[in-house]
N, C-alpha and C positions, 0 to 999 in steps of 0.2 A: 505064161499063157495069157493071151491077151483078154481083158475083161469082153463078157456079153455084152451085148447091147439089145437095147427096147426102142422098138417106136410108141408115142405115148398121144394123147388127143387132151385138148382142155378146153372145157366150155366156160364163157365168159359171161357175167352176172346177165350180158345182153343176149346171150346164145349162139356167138360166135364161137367157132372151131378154131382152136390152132393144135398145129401138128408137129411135134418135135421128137428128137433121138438123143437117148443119153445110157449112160454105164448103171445109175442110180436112178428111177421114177422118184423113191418117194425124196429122195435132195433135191432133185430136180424139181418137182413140184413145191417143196416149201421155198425153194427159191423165187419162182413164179409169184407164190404168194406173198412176198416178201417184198417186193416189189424191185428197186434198186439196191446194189447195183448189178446182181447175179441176175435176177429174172429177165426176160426177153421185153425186151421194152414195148415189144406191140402190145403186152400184156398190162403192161402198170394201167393203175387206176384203174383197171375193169375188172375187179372182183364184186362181190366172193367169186370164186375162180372154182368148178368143181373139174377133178379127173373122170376122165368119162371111157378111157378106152387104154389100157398098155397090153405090148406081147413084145414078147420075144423076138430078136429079128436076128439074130448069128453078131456076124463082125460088124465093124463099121461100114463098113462097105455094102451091105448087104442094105444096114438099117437106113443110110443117106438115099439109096436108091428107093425103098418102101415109102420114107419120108416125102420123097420130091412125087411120084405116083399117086400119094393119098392126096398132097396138096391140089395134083389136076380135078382130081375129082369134083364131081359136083356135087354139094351141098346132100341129096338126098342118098349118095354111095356110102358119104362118110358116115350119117346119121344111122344108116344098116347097119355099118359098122362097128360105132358107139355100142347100138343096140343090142348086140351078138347078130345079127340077123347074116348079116357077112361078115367070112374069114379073109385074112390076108390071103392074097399071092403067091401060090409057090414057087411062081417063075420068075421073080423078080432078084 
């Protein structure tokens, strides 16, 4: 059975959002924080790095398509979102 997947949100010491999709949040984020060579480079040097947002998103497929949706977003959709204020998509 293929593993779940998360879309996951990380705010940057400067409070920038980045938005990614993975099998593990909490690997994934100590990765981030770790900075090279596993974390996403847009990330290094911008810590502390806090998690601000994971859910559950089915398969890969599911979760790349939420990922690249939250990225259009603007600034203040995401920040609902972090917030609980808004839910994912269910048509995505």
């Amino acid at each position: 059975m293929a593993p779940d997947w998360f879309v996951y949100m990380v705010r940057t010491a400067r409070g920038a959002l980045y938005t990614g999709i993975t099998t593990d949040v909490d690997r994934r984020f100590a990765e981030h924080q770790a900075g090279a060579p596993k974390g996403a480079r847009s990330l290094r040097g911008k810590g502390p790095l806090e998690l601000v947002f994971q859910s559950p998103a089915g398969d890969r497929s599911r979760a790349s398509r939420l990922e690249w949706h939250i990225k259009q977003w603007p600034r203040a959709r995401k920040e609902a979102l972090a917030s609980g204020e808004l839910s994912l998509p269910d048509d995505v």
